[in-house]
C-alpha positions as CSV (number, residue, x, y, z in Angstrom):
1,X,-148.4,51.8,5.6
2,X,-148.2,48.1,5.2
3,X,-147.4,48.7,1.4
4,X,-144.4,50.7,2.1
5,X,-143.0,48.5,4.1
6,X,-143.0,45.8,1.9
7,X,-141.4,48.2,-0.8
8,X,-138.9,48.8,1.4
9,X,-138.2,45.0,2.3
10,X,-138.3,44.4,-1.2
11,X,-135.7,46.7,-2.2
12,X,-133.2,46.0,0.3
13,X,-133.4,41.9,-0.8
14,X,-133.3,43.1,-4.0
15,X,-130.3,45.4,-3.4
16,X,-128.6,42.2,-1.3
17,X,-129.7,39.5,-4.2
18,X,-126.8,41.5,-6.5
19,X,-124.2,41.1,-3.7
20,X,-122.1,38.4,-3.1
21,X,-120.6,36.8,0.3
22,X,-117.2,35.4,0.4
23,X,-116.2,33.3,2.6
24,X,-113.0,34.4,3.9
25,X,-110.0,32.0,2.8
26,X,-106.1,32.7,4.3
27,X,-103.2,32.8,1.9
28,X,-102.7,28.8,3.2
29,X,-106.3,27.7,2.5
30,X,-106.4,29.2,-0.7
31,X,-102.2,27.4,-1.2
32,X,-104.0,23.8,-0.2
33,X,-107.6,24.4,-1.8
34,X,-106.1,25.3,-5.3
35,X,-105.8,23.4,-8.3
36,X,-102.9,25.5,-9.9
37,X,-101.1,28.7,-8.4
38,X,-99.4,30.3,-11.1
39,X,-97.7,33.6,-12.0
40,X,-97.8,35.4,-15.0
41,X,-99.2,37.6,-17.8
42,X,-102.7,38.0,-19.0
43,X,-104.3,38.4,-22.6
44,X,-107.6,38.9,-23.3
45,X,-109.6,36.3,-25.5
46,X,-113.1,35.2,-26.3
47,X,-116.2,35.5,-24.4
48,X,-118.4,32.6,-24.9
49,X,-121.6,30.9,-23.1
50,X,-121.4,28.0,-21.0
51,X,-124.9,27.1,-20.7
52,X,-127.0,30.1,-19.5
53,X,-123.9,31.8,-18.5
54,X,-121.0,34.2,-20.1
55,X,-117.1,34.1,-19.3
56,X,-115.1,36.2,-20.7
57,X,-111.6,33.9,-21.1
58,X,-108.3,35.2,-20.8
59,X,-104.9,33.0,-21.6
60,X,-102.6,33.3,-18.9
61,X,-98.9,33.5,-20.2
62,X,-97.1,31.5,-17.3
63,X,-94.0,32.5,-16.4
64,X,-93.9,30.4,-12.6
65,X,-95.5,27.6,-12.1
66,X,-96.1,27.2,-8.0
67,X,-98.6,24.2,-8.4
68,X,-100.0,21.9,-10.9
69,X,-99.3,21.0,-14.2
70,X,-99.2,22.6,-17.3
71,X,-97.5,24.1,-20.8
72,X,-96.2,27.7,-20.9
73,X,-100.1,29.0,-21.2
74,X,-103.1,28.6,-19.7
75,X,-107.1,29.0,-20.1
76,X,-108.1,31.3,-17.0
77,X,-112.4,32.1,-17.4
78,X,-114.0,34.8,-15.8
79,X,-118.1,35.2,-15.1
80,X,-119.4,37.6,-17.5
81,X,-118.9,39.6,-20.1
82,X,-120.6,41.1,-23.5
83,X,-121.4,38.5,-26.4
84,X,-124.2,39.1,-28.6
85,X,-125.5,42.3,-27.6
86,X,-126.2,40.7,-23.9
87,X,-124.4,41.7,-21.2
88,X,-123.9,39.8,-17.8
89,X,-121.9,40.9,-15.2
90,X,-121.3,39.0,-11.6
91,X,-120.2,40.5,-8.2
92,X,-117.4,39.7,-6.7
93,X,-115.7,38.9,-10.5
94,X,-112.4,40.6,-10.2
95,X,-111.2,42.6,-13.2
96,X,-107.8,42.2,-15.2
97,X,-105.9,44.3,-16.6
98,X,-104.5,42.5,-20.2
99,X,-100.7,42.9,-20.2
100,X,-100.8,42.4,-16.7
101,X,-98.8,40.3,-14.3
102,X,-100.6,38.5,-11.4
103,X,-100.5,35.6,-9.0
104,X,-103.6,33.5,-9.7
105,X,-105.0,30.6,-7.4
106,X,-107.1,28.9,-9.7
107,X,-109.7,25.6,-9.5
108,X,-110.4,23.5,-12.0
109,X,-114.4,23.6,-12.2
110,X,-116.3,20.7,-12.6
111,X,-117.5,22.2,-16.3
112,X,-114.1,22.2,-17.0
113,X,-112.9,25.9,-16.3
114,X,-110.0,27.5,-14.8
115,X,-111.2,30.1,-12.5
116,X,-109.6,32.1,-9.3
117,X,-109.9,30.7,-5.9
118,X,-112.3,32.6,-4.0
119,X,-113.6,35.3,-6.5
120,X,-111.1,37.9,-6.4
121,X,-109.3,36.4,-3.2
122,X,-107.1,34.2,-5.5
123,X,-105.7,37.3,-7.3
124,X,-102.7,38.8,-6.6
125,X,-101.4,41.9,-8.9
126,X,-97.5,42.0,-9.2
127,X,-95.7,45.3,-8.7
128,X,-92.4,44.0,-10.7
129,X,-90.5,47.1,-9.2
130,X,-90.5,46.3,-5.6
131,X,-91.0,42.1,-6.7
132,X,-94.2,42.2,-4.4
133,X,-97.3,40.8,-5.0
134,X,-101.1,42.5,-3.3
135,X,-104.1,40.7,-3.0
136,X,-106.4,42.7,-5.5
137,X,-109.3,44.1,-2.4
138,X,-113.2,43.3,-3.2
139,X,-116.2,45.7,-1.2
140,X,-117.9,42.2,-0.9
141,X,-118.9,41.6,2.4
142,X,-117.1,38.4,4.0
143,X,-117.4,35.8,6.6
144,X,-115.2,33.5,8.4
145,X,-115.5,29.8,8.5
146,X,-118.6,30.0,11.1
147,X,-120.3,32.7,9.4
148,X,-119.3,35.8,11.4
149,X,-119.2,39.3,9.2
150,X,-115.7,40.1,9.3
151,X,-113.0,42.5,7.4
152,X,-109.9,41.3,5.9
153,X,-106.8,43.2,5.1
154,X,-105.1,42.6,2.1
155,X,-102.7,40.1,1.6
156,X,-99.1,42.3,0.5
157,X,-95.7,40.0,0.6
158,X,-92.5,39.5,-1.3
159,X,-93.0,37.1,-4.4
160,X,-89.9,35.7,-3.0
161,X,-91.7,34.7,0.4
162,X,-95.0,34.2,-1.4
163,X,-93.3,31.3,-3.5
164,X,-91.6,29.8,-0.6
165,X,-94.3,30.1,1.6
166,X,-96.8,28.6,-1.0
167,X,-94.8,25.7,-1.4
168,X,-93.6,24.5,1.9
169,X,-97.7,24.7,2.7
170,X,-98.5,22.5,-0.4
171,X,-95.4,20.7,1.0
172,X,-96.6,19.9,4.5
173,X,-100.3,19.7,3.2
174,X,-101.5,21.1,6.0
């Protein structure tokens, strides 16, 4: 009995161990917390190791600038990909869609990367029809900032109020 109950424990840590927790972050933390916020077009590049770990890169044609600074295109580094016959995949790593138009909040690692705020809280797909932009939703689970399991609705706005909203926060700085 004893032995299936440590089977049991030990599937459902290693079921959890494959999961990732976000920490919840509002459209204003991510606005404050974020090294560049930038809109634009993505094309698929390169995947390449950084140490023991894949990115798959992407160049980010930018076509608004909210925050930072920068030329006309951008490295943007996701964790994972195919190189080499290995695979390596990460949850919480959003996908993109090449051709694509988003709203990225992006941080400039310590390793020198450019990656979204957040895991896939700092994307935002752009419907250019109705000139909104929606948070891209993740099945991760998520906390707030004292640790309590919560859900979170997706962001959905205007660009138009996006952009002024984004800036009057980086504005204020608070």
């Amino acid at each position: 009995m004893r032995s299936l109950q440590f089977l049991i424990l030990a599937g459902v840590v290693c079921a959890l161990a494959s999961a990732s927790t976000l920490q919840h972050l509002t459209l204003k933390d991510m606005a404050l917390q974020s090294s560049d916020i930038v809109r634009g077009h993505v094309q698929r590049g390169k995947t390449a190791w950084h140490g023991s770990q894949l990115f798959t890169h992407y160049t980010v044609f930018v076509s608004d600038r909210w925050k930072g600074a920068g030329g006309p295109a951008m490295d943007l580094a996701l964790a994972g990909g195919v190189l080499d016959g290995r695979r390596q995949t990460w949850a919480g790593t959003p996908d993109l869609t090449e051709g694509r138009e988003y709203v990225l909040f992006l941080w400039h690692s310590p390793s020198g990367l450019n990656l979204i705020i957040g895991l896939s809280q700092g994307l935002f797909a752009v419907n250019t029809e109705s000139a909104e932009a929606l948070q891209t939703s993740t099945s991760e689970p998520m906390v707030d900032g004292s640790g309590a399991a919560m859900t979170a609705d997706p962001v959905r706005m205007s660009l138009a109020e996006m952009r002024k909203y984004v800036r009057q926060t980086i504005a204020e700085g608070r």
